[in-house]
C-alpha positions in Angstrom: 123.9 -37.9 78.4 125.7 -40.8 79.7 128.0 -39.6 83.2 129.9 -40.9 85.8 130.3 -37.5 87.5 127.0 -36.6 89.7 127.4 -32.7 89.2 127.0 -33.3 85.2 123.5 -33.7 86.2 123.2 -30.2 88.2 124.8 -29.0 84.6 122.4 -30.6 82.7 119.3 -29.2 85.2 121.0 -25.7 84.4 121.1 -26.0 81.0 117.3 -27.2 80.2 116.7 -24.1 83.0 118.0 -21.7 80.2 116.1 -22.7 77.1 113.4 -24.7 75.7 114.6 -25.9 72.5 116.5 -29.3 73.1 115.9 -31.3 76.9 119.2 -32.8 78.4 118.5 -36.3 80.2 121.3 -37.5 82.0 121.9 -41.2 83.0 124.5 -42.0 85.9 126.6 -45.2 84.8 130.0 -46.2 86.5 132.0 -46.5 83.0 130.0 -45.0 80.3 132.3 -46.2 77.8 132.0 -49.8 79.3 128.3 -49.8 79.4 128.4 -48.6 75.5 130.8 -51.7 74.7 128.1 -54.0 76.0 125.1 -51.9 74.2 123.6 -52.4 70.5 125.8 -51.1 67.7 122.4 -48.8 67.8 122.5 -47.8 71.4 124.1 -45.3 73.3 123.9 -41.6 74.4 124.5 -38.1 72.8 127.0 -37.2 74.8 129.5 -38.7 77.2 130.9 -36.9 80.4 133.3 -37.6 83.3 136.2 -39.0 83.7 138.1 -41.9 82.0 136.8 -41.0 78.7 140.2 -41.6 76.3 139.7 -45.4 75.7 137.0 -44.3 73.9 139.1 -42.4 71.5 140.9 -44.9 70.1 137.4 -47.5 70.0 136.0 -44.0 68.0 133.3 -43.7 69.8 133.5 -39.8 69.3 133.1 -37.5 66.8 135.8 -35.2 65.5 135.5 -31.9 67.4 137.8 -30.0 65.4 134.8 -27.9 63.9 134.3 -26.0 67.5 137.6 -24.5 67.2 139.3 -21.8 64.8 137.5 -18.8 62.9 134.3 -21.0 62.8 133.4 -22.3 66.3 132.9 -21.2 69.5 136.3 -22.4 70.9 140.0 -21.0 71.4 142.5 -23.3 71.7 144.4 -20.9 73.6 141.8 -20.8 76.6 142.1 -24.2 77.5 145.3 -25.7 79.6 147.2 -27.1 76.6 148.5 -30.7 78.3 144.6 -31.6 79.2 143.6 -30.3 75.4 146.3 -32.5 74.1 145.6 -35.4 76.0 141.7 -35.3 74.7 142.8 -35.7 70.8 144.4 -38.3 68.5 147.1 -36.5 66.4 145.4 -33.6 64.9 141.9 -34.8 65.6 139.9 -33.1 68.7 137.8 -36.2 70.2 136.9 -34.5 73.8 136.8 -31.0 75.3 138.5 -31.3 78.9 136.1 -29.6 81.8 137.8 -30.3 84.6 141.1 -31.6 86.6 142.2 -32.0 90.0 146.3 -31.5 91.7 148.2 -33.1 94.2 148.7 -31.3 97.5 150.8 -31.0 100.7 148.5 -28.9 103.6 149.6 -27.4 106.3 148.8 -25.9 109.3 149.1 -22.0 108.8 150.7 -21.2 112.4 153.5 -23.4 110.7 154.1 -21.0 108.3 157.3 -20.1 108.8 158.5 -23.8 108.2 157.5 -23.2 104.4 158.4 -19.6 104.1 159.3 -18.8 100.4 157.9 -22.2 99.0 155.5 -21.2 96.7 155.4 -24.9 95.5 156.7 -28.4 96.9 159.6 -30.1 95.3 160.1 -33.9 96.8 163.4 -32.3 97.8 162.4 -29.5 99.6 159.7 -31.1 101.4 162.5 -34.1 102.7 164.7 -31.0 103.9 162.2 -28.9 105.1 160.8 -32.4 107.3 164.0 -33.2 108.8 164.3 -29.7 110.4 160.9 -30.3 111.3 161.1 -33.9 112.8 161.9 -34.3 116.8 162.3 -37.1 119.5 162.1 -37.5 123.1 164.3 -38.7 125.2 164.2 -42.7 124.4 165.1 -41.3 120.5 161.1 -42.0 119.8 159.6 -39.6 117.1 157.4 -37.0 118.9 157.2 -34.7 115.8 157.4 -35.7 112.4 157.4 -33.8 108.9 156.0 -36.0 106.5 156.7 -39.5 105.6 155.9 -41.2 102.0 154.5 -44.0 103.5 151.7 -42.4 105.1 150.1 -42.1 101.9 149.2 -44.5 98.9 147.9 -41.8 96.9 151.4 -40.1 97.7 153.7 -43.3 96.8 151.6 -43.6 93.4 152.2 -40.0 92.8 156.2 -40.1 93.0 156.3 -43.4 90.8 153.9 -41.3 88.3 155.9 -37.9 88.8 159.6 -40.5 88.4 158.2 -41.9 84.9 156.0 -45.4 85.9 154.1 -46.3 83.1 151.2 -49.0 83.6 149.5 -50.7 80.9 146.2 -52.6 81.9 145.3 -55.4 80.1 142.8 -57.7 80.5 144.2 -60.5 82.4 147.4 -58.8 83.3 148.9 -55.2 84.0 152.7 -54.2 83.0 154.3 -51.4 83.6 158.2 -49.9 83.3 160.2 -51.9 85.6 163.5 -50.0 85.6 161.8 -46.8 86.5 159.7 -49.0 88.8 163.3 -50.3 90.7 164.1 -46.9 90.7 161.4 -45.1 92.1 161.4 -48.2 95.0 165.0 -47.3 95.6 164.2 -43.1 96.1 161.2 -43.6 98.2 163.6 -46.3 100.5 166.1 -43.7 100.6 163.6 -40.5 101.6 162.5 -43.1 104.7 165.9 -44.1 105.6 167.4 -40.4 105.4 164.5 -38.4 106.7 162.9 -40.2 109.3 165.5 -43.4 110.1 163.3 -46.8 109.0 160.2 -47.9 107.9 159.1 -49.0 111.8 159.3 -44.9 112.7 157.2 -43.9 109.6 155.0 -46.8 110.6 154.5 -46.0 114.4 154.1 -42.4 114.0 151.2 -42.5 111.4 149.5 -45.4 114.1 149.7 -43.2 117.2 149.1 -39.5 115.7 147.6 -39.8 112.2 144.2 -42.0 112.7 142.7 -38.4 112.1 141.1 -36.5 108.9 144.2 -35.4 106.7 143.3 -31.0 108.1 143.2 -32.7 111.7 146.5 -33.6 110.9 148.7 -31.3 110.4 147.0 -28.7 113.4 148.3 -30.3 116.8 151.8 -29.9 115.4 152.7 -33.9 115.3 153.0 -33.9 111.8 154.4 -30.7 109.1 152.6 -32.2 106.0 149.3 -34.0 105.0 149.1 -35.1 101.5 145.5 -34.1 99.6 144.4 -33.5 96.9 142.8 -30.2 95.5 139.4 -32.0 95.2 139.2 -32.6 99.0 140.8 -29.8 100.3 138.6 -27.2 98.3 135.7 -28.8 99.4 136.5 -28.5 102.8 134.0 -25.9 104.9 135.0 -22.4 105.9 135.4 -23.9 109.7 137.9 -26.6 108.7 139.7 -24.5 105.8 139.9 -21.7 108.2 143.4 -22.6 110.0 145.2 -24.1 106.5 147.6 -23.8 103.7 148.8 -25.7 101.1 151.1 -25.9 98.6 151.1 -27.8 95.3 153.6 -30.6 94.9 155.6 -29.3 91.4 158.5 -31.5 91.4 161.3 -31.3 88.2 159.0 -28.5 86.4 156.0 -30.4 86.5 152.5 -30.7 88.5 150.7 -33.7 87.9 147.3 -33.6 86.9 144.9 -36.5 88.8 144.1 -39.3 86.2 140.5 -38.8 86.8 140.1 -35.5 85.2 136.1 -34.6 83.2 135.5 -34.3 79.4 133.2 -33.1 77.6 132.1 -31.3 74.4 131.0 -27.8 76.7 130.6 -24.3 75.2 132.9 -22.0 76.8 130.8 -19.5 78.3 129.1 -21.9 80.5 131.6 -21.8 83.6 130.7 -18.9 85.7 127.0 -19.9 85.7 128.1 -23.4 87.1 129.8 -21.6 89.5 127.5 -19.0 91.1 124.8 -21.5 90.6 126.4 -24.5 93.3 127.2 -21.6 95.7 123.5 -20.0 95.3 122.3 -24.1 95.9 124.6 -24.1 98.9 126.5 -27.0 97.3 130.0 -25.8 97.7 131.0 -28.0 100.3 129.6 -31.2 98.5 131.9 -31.1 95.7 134.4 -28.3 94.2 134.6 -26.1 91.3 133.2 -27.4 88.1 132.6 -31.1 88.0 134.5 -31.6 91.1 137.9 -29.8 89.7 139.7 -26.9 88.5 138.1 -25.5 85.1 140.5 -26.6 82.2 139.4 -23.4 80.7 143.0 -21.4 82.2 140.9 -17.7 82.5 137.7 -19.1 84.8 140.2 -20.7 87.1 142.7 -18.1 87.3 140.2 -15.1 87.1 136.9 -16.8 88.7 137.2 -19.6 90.7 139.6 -17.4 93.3 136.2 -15.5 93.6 134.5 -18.4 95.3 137.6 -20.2 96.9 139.5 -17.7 98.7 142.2 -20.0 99.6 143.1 -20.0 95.6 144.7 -16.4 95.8 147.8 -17.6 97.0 148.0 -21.5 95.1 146.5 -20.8 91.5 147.2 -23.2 89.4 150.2 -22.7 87.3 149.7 -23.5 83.4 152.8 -23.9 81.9 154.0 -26.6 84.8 150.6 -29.2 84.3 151.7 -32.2 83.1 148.3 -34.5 81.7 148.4 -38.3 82.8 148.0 -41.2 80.3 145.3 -42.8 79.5 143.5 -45.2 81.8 140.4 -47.7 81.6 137.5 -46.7 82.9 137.9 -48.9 85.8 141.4 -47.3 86.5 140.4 -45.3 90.5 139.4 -48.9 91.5 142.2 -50.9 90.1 144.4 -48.0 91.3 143.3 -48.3 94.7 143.1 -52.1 95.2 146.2 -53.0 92.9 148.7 -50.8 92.0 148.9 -48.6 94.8 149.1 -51.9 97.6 151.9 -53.1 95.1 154.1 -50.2 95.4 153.6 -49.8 98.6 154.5 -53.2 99.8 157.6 -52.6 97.1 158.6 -49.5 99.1 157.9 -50.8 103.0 159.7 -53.8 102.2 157.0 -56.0 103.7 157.8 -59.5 102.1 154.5 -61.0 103.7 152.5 -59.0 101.3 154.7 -59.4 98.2 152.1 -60.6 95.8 153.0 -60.1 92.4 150.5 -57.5 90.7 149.4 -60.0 88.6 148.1 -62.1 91.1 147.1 -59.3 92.8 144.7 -58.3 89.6 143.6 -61.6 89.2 142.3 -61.5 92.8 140.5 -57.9 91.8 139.3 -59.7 88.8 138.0 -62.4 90.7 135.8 -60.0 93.3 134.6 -57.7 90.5 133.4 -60.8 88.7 131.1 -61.8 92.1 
């Protein structure tokens, strides 16, 4: 097994632990389905796991899966979350079996509860009204208390031009994406600064004086309403830290986005709860969450199971029917994410000229250092 997700090698421990027939040897590559473009027609692994797996869909690098589902195999359809299923097949033809995915998140600090009563989830709407009751100033009009602001965030400002439509489409000497839903997204995130919190400079300040902390830090000395997270790093968090939070996910026009970075895998079904009780009986539950460092994409063990281990979840369970599944990204995607895209759109939003580099030449620079 070739994997660029550690805990597939606790799973594959677990599963030589339960039999003796056939010995699982897992390899840890950063992008399996690079390292298999650069291999021997001959070479390669019986089975792929992790994340960034759907390039290798349309290379057919996989077998068709559809034999595990139906009157014949081990699989229901229905069990899984039906974007992340969808999202793992070409047309009618099952290529991967999702395992895992991840949400965005805003926390909060639970004495502020009353700030989000009734909010079940967090529209971008609702969180800009419920932050400008929340922000306050001193006397000089400085910002003593602020909501939230978009800009405190990369991983935020990437989410609102995914959740507003952006589309990007790495090549490889150049990335494109949908510039008039680009423009517009610019434009809404502008707007959200201006309204809310009165500039870029405030939003700026704020986050340099009281947000040098851990995102749960954040959000308890009541500077700040929101801290944006995601499910992987608040579920991992220990009883000590987790202890004084809430959160709620970020569901804006009927939809929660699903982290590009979610696990596949071909994986019987009844393997989930074992996973489970066997990182909490390791004591591993603080070094990464849930199964392969996500929610289970099978809907029954995390609505039913993972609320077992994760108290937190009682409240915030995932809801199916509003998942939306991202597009398909290269196996490189977190790091050109983090050192391209995201530093693009958020020089686009702060309105920093200085640091106005086209993407392009911004990816050719990333090229460049990943070629050292």
């Amino acid at each position: 097994m070739w994997t660029n997700n550690v805990d597939f090698v606790s799973f594959a421990e677990l599963f030589n632990s339960k039999q003796d027939k056939i010995r699982v040897v897992a390899y840890y590559y950063d992008a399996p389905i690079n390292k298999l473009a650069a291999a021997a027609p001959s070479a390669g692994p019986d089975i792929f796991a992790g994340s960034f797996l759907q390039a290798g869909m349309q290379k057919k690098y996989f077998s068709n899966l559809n034999s595990l589902f139906g009157k014949k195999g081990p699989l229901l359809r229905d069990a899984f979350y039906e974007p992340l299923l969808k999202s793992c097949a070409v047309g009618e033809k099952q290529f991967l079996i999702p395992v895992s995915f991840n949400l965005p998140a805003l926390v909060f600090y639970s004495g502020n509860y009353e700030s989000v009563l009734g909010a079940t989830m967090l529209s971008f709407d609702a969180v800009k009204e419920i932050s400008r009751k929340f922000n306050s100033k001193n006397k000089n009009g400085v910002y003593t208390s602020m909501g939230f602001g978009p800009l405190w965030s990369n991983d935020f400002l990437y989410l609102v031009f995914k959740d507003k439509g952006v589309y990007f489409n790495v090549g490889v000497k150049e990335i494109s994406y949908t510039e008039n839903m680009f423009e517009k997204s610019v434009d809404y995130v502008k707007d959200w600064v201006d309204e809310i919190n009165e500039g870029v400079k405030n939003e700026e300040d704020f986050a340099f004086k009281y947000l040098y902390m851990p995102f749960y830090n954040q959000v308890q000395n009541n500077r700040c309403l929101f801290s944006f997270a995601s499910s992987r790093e608040i579920l991992s968090l220990s009883n000590d830290k987790i202890r004084d939070l809430d959160f709620r996910w970020i569901c804006n026009d009927g939809k929660i986005q699903i982290e590009d970075d979610f696990a596949s895998i071909g994986i019987h079904s009844k393997t989930q709860r074992g996973l489970l009780e066997r990182k909490f009986k390791m004591g591993l539950e603080n070094d990464s969450f849930g199964i392969a460092g996500g929610f289970s994409s099978l809907k029954a063990a995390t609505e039913k199971i993972f609320p077992l281990y994760y108290r937190v979840m009682i409240s915030n369970t995932p809801v199916a029917d509003l998942l939306a599944a991202p597009q398909a990204f290269p196996a490189n995607w977190e790091r050109i994410k983090k050192y391209v895209v995201e530093p693009y759109i958020m020089a686009a939003c702060s309105g920093d000229d200085s640091k106005k580099k086209s993407i392009n030449e911004r990816y050719e620079d990333f090229l460049a250092s990943e070629a050292k």
